[in-house]
N, C-alpha and C positions, 0 to 999 in steps of 0.2 A: 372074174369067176362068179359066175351064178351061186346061188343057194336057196332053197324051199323051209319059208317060215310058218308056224303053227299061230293060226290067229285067235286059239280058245283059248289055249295057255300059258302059264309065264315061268319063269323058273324059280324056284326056293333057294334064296339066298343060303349057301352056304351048302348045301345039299345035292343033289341029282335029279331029285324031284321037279315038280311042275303039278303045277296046280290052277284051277279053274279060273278065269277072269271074267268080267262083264259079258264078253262077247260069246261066250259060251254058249253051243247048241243055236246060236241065231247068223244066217249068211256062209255063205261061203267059208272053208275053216282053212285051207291051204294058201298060201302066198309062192308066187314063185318070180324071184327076182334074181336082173339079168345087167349087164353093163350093156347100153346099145354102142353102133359106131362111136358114136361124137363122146364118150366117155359118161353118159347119164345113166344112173339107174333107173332103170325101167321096173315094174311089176305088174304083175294080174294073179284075179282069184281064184283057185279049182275048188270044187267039194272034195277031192282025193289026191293024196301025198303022190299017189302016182304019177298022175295026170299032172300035175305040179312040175313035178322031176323031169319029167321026158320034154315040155314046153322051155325049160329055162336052159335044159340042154343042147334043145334043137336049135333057140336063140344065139348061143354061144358059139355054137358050130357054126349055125349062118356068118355070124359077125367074121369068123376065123376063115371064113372061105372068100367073105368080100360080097357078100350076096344080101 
C-alpha cells in the first residue's frame, strides 16, 4: 500500500500537530511512496500533495494489473 509523505514537517509528540523541520520551504515538499513488483519501496518527489497521490496510486494499480 502506497502512502504520500510531507517532507517540511514532523509531528509533535503527543499532539496532532506538526511543525516545521530543516527542510522547510527548500525542494520538493511531497514524497510519494509505493511497493514495486519485487516487494521494494520505491519513492519520488512532487511540489503538490496531489500530484503525489495520484503517482503512488497509478503505481499501485500498475503493480495490481501486472503491468
Amino acid at each position: 500500500m502506497g502512502y504520500t509523505k510531507d517532507l517540511w514537517t514532523r509531528p509533535v509528540p503527543g499532539t496532532s500537530h506538526r511543525e516545521h523541520n530543516a527542510r522547510w520551504g527548500k525542494g520538493k515538499r511531497w514524497l510519494a511512496c509505493w511497493t514495486d513488483p519485487d516487494g521494494k519501496e520505491t519513492a519520488r518527489a512532487f511540489r503538490t500533495q496531489a500530484a503525489a497521490t495520484v503517482h503512488w496510486k497509478a503505481m499501485e494499480a500498475d503493480k495490481e494489473r501486472g503491468d
